[in-house]
N, CA, C and O atoms as a GROMACS GRO file, in nm:
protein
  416
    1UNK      N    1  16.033  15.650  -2.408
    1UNK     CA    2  16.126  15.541  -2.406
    1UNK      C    3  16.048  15.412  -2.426
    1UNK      O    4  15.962  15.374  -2.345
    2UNK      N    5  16.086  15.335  -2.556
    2UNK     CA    6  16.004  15.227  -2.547
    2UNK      C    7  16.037  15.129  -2.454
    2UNK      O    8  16.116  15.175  -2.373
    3UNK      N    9  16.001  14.982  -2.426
    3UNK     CA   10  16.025  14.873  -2.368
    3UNK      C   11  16.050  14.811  -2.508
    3UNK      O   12  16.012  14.819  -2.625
    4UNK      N   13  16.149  14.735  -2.416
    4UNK     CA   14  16.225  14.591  -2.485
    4UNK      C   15  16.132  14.482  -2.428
    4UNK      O   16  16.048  14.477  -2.338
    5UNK      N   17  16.189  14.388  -2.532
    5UNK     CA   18  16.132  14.232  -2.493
    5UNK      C   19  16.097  14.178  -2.349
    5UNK      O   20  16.008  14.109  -2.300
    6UNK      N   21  16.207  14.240  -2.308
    6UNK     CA   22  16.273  14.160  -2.169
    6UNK      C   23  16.210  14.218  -2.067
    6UNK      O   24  16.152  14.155  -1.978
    7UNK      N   25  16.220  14.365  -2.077
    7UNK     CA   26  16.131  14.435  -2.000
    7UNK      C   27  15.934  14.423  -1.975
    7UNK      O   28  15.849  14.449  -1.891
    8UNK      N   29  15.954  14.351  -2.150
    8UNK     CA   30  15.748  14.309  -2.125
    8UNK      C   31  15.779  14.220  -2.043
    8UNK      O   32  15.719  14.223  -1.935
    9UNK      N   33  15.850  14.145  -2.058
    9UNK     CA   34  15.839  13.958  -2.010
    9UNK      C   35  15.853  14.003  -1.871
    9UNK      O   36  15.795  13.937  -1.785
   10UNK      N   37  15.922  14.107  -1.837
   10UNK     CA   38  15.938  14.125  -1.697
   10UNK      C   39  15.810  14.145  -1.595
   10UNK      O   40  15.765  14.061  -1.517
   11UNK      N   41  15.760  14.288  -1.620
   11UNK     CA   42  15.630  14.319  -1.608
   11UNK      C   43  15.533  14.203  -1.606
   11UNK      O   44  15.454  14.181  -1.514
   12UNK      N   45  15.547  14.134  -1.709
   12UNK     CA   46  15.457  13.994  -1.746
   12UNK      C   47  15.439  13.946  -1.628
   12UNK      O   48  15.332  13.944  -1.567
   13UNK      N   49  15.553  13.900  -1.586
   13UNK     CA   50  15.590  13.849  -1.504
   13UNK      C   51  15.552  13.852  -1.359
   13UNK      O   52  15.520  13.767  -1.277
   14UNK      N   53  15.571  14.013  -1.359
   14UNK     CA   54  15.554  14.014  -1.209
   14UNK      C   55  15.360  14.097  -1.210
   14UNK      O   56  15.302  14.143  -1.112
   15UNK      N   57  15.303  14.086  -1.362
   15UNK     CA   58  15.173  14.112  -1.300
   15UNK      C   59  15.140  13.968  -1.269
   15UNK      O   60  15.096  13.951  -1.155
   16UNK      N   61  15.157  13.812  -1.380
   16UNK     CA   62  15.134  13.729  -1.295
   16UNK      C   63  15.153  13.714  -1.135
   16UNK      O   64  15.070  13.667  -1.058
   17UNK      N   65  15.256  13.756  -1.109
   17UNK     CA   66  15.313  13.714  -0.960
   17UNK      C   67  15.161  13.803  -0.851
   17UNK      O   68  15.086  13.755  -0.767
   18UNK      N   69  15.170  13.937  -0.905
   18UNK     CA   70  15.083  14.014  -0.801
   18UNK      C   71  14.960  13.924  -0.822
   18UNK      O   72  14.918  13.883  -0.713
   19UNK      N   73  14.895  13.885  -0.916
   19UNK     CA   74  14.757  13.843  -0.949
   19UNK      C   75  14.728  13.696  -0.867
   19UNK      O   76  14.628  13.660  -0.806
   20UNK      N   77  14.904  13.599  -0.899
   20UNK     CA   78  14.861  13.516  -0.782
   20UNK      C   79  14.867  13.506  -0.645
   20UNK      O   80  14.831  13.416  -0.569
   21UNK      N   81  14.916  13.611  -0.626
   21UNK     CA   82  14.979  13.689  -0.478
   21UNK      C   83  14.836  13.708  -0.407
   21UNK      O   84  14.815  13.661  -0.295
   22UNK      N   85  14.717  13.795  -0.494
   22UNK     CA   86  14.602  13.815  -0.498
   22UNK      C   87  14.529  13.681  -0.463
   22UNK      O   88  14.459  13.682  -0.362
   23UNK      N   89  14.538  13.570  -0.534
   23UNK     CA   90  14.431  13.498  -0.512
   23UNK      C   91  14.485  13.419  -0.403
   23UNK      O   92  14.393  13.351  -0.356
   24UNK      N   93  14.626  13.394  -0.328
   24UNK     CA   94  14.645  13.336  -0.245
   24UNK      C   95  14.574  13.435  -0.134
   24UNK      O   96  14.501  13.373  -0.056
   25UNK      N   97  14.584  13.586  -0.111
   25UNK     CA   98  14.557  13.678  -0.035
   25UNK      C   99  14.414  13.633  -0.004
   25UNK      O  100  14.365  13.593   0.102
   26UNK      N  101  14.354  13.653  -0.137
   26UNK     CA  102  14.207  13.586  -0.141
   26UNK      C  103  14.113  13.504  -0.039
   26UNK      O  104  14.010  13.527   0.024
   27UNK      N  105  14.230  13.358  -0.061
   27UNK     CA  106  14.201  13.203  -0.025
   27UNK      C  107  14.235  13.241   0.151
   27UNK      O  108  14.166  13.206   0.247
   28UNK      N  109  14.355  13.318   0.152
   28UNK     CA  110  14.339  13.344   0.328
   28UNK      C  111  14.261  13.431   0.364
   28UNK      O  112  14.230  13.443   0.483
   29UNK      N  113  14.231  13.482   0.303
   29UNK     CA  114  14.099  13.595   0.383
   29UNK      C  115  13.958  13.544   0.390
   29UNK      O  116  13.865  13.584   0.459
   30UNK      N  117  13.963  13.442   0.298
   30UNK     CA  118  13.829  13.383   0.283
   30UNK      C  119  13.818  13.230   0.407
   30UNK      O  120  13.715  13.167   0.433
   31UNK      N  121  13.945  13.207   0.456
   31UNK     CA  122  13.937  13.089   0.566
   31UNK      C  123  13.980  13.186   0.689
   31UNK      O  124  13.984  13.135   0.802
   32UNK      N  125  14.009  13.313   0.673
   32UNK     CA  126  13.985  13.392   0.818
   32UNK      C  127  13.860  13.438   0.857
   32UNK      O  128  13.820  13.464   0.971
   33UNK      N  129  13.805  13.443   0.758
   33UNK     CA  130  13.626  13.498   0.756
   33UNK      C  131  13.481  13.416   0.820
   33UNK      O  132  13.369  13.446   0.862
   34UNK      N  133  13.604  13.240   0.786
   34UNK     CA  134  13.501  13.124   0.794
   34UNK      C  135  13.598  13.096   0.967
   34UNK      O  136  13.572  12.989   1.023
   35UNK      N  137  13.660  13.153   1.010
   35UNK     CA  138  13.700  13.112   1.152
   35UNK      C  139  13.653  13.196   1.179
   35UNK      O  140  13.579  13.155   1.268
   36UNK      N  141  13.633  13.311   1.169
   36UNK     CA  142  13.590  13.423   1.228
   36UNK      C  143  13.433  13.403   1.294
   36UNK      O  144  13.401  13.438   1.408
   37UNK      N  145  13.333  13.330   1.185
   37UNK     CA  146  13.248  13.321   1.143
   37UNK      C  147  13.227  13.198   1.305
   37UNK      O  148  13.154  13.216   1.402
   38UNK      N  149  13.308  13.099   1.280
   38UNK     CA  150  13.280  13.005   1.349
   38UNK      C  151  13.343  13.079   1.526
   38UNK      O  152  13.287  13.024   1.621
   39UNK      N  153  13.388  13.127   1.542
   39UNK     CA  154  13.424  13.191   1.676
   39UNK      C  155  13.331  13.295   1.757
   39UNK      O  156  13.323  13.324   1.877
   40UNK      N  157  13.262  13.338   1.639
   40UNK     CA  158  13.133  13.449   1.633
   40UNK      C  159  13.028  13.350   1.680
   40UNK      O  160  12.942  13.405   1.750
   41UNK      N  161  13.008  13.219   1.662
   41UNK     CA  162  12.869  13.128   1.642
   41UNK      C  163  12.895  13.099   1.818
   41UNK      O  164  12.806  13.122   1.900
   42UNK      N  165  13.053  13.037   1.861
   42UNK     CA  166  13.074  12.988   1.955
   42UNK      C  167  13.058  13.089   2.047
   42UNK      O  168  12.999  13.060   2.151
   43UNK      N  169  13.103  13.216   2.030
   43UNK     CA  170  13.070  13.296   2.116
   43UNK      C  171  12.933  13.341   2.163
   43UNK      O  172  12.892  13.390   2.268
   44UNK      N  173  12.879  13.307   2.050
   44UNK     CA  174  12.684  13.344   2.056
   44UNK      C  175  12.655  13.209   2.157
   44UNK      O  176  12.624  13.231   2.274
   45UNK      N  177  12.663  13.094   2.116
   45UNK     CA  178  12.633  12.993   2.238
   45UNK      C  179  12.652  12.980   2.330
   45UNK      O  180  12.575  12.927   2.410
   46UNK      N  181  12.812  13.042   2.365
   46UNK     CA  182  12.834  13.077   2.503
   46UNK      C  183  12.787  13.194   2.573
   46UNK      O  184  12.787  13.195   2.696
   47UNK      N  185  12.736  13.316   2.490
   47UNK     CA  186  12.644  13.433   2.559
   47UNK      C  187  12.533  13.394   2.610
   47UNK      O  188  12.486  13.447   2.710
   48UNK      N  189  12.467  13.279   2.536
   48UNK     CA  190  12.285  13.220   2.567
   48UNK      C  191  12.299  13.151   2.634
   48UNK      O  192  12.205  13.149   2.713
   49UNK      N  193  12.424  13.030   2.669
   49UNK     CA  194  12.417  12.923   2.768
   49UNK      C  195  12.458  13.065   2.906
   49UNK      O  196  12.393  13.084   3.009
   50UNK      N  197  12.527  13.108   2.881
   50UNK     CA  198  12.549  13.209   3.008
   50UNK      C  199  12.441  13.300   3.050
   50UNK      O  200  12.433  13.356   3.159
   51UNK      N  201  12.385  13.306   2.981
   51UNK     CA  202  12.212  13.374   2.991
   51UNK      C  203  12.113  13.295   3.090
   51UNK      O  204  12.054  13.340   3.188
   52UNK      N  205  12.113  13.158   3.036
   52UNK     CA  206  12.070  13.082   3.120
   52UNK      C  207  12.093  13.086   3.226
   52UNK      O  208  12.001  13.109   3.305
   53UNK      N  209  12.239  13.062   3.278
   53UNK     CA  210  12.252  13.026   3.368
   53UNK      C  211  12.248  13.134   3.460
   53UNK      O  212  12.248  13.111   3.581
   54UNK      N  213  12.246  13.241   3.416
   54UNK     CA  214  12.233  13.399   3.494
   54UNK      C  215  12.056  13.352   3.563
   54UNK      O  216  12.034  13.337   3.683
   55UNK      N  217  11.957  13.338   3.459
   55UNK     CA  218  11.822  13.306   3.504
   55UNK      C  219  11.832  13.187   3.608
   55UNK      O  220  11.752  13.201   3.702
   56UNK      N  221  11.920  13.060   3.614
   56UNK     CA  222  11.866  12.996   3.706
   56UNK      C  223  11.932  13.021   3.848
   56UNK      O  224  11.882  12.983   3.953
   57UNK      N  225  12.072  13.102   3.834
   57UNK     CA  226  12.064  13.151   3.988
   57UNK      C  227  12.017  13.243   4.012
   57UNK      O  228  12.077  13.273   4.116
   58UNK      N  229  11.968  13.298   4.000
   58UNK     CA  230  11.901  13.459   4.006
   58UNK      C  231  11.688  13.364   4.075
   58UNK      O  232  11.604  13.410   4.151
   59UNK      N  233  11.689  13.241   4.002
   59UNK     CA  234  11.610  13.174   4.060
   59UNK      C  235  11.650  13.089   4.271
   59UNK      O  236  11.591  13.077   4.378
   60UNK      N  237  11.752  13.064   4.224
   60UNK     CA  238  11.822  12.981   4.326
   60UNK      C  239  11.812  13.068   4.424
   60UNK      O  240  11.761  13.059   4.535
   61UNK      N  241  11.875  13.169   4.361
   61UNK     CA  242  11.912  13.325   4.506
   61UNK      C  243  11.779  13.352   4.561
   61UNK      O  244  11.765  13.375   4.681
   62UNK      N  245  11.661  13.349   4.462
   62UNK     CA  246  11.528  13.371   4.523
   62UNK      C  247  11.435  13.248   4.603
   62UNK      O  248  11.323  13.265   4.652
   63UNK      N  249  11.499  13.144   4.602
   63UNK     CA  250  11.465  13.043   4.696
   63UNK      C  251  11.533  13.048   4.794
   63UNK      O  252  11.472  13.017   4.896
   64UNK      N  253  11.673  13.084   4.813
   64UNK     CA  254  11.764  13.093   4.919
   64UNK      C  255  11.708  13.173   5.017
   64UNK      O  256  11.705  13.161   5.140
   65UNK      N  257  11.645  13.287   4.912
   65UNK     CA  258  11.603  13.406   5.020
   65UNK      C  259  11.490  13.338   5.084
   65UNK      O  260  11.502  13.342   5.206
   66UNK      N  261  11.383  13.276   5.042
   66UNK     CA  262  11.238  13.217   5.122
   66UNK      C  263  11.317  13.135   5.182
   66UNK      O  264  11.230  13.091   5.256
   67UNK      N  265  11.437  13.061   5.221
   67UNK     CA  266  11.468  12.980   5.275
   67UNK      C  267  11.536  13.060   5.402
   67UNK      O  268  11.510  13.003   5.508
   68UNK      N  269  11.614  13.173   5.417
   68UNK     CA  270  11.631  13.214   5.494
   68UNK      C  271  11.538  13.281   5.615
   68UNK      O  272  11.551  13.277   5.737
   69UNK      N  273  11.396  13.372   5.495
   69UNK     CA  274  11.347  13.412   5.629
   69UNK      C  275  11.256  13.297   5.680
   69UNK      O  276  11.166  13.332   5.757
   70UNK      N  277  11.265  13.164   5.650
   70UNK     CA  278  11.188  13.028   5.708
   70UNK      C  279  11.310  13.042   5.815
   70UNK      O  280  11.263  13.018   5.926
   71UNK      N  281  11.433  13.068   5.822
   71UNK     CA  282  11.543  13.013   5.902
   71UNK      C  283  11.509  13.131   6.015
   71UNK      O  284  11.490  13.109   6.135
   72UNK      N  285  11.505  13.271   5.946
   72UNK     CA  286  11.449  13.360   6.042
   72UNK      C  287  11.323  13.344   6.094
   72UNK      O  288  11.327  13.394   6.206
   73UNK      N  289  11.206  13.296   6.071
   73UNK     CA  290  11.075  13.270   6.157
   73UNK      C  291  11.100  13.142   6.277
   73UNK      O  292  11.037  13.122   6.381
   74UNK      N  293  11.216  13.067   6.218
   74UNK     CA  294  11.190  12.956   6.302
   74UNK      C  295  11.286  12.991   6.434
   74UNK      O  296  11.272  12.956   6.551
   75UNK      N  297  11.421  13.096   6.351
   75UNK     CA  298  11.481  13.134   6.503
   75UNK      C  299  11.431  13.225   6.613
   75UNK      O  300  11.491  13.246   6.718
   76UNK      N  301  11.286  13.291   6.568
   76UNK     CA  302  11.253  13.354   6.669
   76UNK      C  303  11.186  13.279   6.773
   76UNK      O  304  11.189  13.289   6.896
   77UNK      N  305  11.092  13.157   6.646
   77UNK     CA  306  11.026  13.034   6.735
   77UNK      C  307  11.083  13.006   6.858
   77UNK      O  308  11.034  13.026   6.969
   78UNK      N  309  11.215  12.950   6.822
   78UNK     CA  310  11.285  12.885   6.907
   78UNK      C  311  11.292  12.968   7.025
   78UNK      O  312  11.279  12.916   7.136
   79UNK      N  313  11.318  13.133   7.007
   79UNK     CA  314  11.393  13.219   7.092
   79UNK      C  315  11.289  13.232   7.219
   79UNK      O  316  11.312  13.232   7.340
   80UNK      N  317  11.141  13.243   7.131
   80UNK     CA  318  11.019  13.217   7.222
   80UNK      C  319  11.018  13.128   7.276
   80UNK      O  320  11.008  13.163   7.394
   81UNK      N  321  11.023  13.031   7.272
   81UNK     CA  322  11.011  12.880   7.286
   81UNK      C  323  11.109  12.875   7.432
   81UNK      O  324  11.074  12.862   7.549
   82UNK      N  325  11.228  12.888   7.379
   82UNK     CA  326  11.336  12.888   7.528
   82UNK      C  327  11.295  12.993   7.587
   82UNK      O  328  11.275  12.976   7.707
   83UNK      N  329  11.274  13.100   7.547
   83UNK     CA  330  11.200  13.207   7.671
   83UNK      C  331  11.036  13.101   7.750
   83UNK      O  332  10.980  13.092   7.859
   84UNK      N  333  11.031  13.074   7.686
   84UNK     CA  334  10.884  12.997   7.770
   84UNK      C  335  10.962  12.904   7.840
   84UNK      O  336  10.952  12.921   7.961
   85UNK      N  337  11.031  12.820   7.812
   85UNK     CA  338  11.084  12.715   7.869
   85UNK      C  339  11.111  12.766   8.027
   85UNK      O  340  11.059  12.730   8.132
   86UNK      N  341  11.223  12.872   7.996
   86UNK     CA  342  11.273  12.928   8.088
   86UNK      C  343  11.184  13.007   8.192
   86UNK      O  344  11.214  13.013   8.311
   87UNK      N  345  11.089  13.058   8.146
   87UNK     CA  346  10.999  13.106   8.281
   87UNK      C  347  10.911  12.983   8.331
   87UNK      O  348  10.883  12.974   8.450
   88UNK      N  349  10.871  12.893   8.243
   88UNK     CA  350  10.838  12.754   8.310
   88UNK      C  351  10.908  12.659   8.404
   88UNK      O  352  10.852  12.582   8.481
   89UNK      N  353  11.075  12.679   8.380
   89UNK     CA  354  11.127  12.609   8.482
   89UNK      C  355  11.144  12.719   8.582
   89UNK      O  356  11.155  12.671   8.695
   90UNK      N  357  11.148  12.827   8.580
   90UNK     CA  358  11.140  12.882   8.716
   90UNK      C  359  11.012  12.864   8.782
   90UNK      O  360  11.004  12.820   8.897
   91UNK      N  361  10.912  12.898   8.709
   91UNK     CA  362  10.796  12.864   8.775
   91UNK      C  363  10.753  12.668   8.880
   91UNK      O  364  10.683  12.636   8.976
   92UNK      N  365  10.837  12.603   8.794
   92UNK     CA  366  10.788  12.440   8.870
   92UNK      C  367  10.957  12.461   8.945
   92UNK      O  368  10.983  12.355   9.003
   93UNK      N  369  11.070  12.557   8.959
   93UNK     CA  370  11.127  12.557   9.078
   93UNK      C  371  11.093  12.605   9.176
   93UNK      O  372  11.141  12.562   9.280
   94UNK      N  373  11.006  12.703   9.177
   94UNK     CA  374  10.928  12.810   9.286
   94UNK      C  375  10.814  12.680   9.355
   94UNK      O  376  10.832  12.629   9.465
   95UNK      N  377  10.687  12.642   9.251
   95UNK     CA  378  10.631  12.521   9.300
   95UNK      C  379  10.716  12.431   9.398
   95UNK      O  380  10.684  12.415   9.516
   96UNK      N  381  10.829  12.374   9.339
   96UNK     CA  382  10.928  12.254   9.409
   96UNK      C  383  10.899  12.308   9.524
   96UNK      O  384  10.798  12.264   9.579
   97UNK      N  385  10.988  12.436   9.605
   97UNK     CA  386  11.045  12.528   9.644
   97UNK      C  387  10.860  12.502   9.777
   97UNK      O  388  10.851  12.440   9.883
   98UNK      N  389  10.773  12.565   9.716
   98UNK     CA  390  10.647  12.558   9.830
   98UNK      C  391  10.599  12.465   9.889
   98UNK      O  392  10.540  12.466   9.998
   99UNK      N  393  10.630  12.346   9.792
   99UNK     CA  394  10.573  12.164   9.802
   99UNK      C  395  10.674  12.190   9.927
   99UNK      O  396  10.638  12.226  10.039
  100UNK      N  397  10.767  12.173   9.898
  100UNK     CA  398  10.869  12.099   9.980
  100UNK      C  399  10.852  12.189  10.150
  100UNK      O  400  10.865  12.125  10.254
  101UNK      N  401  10.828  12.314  10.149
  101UNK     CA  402  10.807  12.386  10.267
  101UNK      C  403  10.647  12.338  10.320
  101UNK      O  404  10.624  12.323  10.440
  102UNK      N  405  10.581  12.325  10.255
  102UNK     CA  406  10.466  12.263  10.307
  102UNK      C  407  10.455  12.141  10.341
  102UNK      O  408  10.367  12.120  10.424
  103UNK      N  409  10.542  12.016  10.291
  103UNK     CA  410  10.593  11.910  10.319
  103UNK      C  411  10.661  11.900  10.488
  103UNK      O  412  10.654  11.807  10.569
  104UNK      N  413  10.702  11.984  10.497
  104UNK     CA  414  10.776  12.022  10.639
  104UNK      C  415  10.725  12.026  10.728
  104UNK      O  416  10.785  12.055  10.832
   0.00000   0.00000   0.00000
């Protein structure tokens, strides 16, 4: 069956249409590629700045820790410290305690 006129022009027609259908398809795939592209970059800067910041608390946490067992050496200090206190004031109440009977 041949084609008529009308029928090339048709075809004509609609291969133009697909071909510019194509290059519009094109032009958006090629500015999804360049967002893509740029969301990929932003995401890479935000993996490395988050990298960082993983290293400087992971630093912080390790000062926290020398800071705690300073908090632990000094509370035993203390614990000694009021234990001395405390057998010292019994001891100058016992003293008081003999002064004062010998005083008598």
């Amino acid at each position: 069956m041949a084609m008529n006129r009308k029928e090339k022009g048709e075809i004509a027609e609609l291969k133009d249409s697909f071909e510019e259908l194509g290059r519009h398809v094109g032009v958006l795939v090629e500015g999804l590629r360049s967002e893509i592209r740029i969301v990929a970059e932003q995401y890479g800067s935000i993996v490395r700045k988050l990298e960082e910041h993983d290293g400087r608390f992971e630093e912080i946490d390790r000062r926290f820790d020398k800071v705690d067992l300073r908090f632990d050496r000094l509370d035993l200090e203390f614990s000694a410290m009021k234990t001395g206190l405390f057998d010292t004031s019994h001891r100058v109440d016992d003293h008081e305690t003999r002064i004062r009977r010998l005083e008598l």
